[in-house]
TITI-365076 format. One line per 4 residues: number of its first residue (from 1); their letters; for each residue x, y, z of N, C-alpha, C. Coordinates in Angstrom, 3 decimals, padded with zeros to 6 digits. Each point is the difference from the previous one (the first is absolute). Layout:
NUM) a) X,Y,Z,X,Y,Z,X,Y,Z ~ ...
END
This chain:
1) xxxx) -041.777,-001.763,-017.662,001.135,-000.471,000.770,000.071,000.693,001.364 ~ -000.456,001.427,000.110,000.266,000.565,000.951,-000.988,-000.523,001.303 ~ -000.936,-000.128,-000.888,-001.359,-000.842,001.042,000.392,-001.237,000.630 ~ 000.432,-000.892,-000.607,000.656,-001.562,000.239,000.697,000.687,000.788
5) xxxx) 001.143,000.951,000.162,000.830,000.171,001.009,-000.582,000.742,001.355 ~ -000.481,000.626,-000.163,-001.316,000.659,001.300,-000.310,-001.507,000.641 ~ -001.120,-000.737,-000.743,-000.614,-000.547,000.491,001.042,-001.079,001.140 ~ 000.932,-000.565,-000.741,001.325,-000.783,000.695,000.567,000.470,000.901
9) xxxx) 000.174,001.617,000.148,000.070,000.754,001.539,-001.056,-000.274,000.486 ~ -000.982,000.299,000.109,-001.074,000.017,000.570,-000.165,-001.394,000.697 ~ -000.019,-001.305,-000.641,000.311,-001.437,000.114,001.028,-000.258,001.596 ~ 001.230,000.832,-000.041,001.378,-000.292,000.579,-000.688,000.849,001.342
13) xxxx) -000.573,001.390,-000.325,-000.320,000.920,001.172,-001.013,-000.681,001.220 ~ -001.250,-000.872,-000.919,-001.102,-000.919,000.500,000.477,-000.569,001.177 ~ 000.925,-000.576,-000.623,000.947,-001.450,000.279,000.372,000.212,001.786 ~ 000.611,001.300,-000.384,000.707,000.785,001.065,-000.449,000.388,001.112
17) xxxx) -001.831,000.322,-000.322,-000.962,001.043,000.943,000.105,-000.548,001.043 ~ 000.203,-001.144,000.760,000.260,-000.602,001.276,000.777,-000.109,000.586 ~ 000.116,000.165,001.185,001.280,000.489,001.031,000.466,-001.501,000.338 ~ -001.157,-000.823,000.042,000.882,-001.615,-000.494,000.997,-000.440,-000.531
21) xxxx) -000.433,000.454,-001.183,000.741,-000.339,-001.499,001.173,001.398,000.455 ~ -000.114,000.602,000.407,000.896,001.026,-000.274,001.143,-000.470,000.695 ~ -000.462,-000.539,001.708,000.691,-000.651,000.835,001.154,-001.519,-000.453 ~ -000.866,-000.607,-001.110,000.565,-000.873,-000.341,001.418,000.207,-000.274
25) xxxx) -000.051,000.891,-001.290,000.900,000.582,-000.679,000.941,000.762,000.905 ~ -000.192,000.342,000.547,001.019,000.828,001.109,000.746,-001.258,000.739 ~ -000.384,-001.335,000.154,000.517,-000.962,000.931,001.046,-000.580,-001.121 ~ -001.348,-000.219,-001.207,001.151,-000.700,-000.901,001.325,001.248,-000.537
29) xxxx) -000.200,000.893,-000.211,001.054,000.905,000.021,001.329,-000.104,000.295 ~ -000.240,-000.863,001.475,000.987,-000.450,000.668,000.894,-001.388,-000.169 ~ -000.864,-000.910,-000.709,000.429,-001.163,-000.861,-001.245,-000.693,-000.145 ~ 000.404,-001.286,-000.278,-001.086,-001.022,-000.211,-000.318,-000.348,001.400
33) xxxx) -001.586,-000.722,-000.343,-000.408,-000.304,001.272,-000.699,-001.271,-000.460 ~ -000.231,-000.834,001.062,-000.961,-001.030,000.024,-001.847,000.623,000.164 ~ -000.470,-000.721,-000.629,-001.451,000.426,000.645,-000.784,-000.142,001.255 ~ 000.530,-001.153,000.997,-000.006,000.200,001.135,001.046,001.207,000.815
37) xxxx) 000.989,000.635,-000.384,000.773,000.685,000.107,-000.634,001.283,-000.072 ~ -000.476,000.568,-000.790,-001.319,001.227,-000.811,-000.560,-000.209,001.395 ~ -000.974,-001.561,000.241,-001.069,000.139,000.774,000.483,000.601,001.565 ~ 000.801,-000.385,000.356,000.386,000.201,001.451,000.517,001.423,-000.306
41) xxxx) 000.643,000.936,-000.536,-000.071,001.633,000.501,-001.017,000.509,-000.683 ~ -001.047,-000.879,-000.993,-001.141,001.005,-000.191,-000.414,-000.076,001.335 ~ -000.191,-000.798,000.652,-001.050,-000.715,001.150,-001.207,-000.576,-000.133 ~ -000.051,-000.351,-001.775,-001.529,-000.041,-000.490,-000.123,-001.832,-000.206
45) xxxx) -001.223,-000.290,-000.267,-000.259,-001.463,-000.265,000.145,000.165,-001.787 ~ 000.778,-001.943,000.008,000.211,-000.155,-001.354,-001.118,000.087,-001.032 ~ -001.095,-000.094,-000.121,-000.760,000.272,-000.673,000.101,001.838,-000.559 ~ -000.161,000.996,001.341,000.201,001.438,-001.044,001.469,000.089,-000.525
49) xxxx) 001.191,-000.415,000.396,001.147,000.113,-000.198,000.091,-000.124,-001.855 ~ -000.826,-001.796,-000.082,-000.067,-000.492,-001.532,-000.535,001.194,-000.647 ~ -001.173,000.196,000.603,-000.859,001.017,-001.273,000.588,001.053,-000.380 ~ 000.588,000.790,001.056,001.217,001.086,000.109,001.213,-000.314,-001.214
53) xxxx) 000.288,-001.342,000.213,001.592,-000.375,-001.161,-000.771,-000.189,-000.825 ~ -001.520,-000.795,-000.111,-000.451,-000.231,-001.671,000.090,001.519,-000.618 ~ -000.316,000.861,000.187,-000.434,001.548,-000.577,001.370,000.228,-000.715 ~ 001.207,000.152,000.945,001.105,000.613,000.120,000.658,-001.427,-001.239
57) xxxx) -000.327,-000.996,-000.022,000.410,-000.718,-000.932,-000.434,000.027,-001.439 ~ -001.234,-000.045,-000.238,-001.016,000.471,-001.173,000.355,001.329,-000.154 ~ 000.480,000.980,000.380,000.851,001.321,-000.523,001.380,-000.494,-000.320 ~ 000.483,-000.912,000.337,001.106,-000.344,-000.284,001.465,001.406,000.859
61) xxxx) -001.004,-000.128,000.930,001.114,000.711,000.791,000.976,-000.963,001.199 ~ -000.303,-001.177,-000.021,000.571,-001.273,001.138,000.170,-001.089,-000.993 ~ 001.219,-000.869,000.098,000.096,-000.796,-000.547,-000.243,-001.117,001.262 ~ -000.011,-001.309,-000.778,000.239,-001.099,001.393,000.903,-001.150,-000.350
65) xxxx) 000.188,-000.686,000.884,000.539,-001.345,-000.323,-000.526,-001.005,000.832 ~ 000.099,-001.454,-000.037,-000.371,-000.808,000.816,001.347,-001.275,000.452 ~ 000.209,-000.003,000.789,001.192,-000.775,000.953,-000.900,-000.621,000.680 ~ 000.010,-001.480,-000.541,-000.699,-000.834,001.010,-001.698,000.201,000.328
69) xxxx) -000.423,000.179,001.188,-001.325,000.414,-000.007,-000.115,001.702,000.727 ~ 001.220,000.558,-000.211,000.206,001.163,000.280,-000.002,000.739,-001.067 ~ -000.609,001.558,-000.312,-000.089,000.746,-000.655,000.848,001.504,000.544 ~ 000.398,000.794,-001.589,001.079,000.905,001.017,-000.173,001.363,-001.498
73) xxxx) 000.160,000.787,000.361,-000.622,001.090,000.038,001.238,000.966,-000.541 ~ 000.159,000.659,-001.069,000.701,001.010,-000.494,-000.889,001.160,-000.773 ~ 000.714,001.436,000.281,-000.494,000.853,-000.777,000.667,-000.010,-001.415 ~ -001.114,-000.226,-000.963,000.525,-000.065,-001.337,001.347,000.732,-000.478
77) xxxx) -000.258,001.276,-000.060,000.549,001.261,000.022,000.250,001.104,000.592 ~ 001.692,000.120,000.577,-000.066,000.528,001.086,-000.278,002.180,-000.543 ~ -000.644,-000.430,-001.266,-000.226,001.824,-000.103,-001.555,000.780,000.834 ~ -000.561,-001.593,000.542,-001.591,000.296,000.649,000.525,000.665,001.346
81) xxxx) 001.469,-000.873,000.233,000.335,000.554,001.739,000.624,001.674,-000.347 ~ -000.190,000.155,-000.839,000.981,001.392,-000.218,-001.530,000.829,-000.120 ~ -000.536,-000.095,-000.608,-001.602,000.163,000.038,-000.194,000.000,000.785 ~ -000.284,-000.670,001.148,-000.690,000.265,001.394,000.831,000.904,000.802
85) xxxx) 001.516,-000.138,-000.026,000.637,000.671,000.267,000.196,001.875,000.005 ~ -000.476,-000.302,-001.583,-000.492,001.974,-000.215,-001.424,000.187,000.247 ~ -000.823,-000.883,000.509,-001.139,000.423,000.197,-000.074,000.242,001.655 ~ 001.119,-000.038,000.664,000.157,-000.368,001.636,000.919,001.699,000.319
89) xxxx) 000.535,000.448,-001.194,000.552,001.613,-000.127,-001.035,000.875,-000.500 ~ -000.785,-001.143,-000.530,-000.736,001.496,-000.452,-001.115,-000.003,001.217 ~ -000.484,-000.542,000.949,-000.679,-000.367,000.288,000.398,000.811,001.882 ~ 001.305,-000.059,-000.066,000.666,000.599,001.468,000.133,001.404,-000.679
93) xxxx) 000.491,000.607,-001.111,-000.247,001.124,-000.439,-001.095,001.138,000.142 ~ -001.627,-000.927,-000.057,-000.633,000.440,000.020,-000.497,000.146,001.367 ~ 000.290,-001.296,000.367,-000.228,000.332,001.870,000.612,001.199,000.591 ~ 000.712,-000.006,-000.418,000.986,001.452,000.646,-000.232,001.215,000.114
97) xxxx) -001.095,000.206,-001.661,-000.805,001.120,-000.376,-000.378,000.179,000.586 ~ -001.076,-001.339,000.337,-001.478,000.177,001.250,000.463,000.678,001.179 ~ 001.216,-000.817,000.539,000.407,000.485,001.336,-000.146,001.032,000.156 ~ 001.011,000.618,-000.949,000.530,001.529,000.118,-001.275,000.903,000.165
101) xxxx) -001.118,-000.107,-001.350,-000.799,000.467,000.028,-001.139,-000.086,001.490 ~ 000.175,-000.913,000.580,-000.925,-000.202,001.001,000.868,000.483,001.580 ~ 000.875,-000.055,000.204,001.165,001.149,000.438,-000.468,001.405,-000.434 ~ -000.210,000.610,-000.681,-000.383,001.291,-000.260,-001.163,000.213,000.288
105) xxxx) -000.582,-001.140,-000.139,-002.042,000.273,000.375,000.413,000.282,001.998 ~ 000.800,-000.792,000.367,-000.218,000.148,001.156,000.572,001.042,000.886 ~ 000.445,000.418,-001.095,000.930,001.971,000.892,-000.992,000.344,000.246 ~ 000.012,001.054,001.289,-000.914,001.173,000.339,-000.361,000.802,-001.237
109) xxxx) -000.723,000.467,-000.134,-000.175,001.239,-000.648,000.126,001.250,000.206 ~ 000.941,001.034,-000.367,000.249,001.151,000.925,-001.222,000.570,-000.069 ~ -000.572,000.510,001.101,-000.944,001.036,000.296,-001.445,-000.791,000.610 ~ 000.460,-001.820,000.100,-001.107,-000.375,000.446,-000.044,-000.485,001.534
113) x) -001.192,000.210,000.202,-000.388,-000.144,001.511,-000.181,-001.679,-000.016
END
């Protein structure tokens, strides 16, 4: 059981590895969208847009509907945006480290020429 559940993270994380797909989710976050809607602030052509929602759909992380010959775009579950959400703290957290740490690389060193 514990494996089935690994592997199903692992599945959702896949899903995720693209700043596409990641992008998606951050738009839909905001509500539903049309898929020409997606296309114009990705800035991308409808063809990668689809392949982008097929992934994110086959995880079953986007639901859809169809109105007419328009298609429209929801995040299944809004616990993925809370998810991306702590991954955007942990993520400025760690930036901060770097900073700091790279701030200290760049002090003088007392006693150096």
């Amino acid at each position: 059981m514990q494996d089935a559940l690994r592997r199903f993270k692992a599945d959702i994380f896949q899903a995720l590895a693209h700043p596409t797909r990641i992008a998606i989710l951050e738009f839909l976050g905001e509500g539903e969208l049309s898929a020409g809607a997606l296309m114009e602030k990705l800035g991308m052509e409808q063809a990668n847009v689809s392949q982008h929602l097929a992934v994110l759909r086959a995880k079953q992380l986007v639901v859809n509907r169809k109105v007419g010959n328009q298609v429209f775009y929801s995040v299944r579950d809004p616990i993925i945006n809370k998810v991306l959400q702590l991954m955007r703290r942990y993520f400025h957290a760690h930036l901060k480290e770097a900073m700091d740490m790279l701030g200290e690389m760049e002090k003088p060193v007392a006693g150096a020429k």
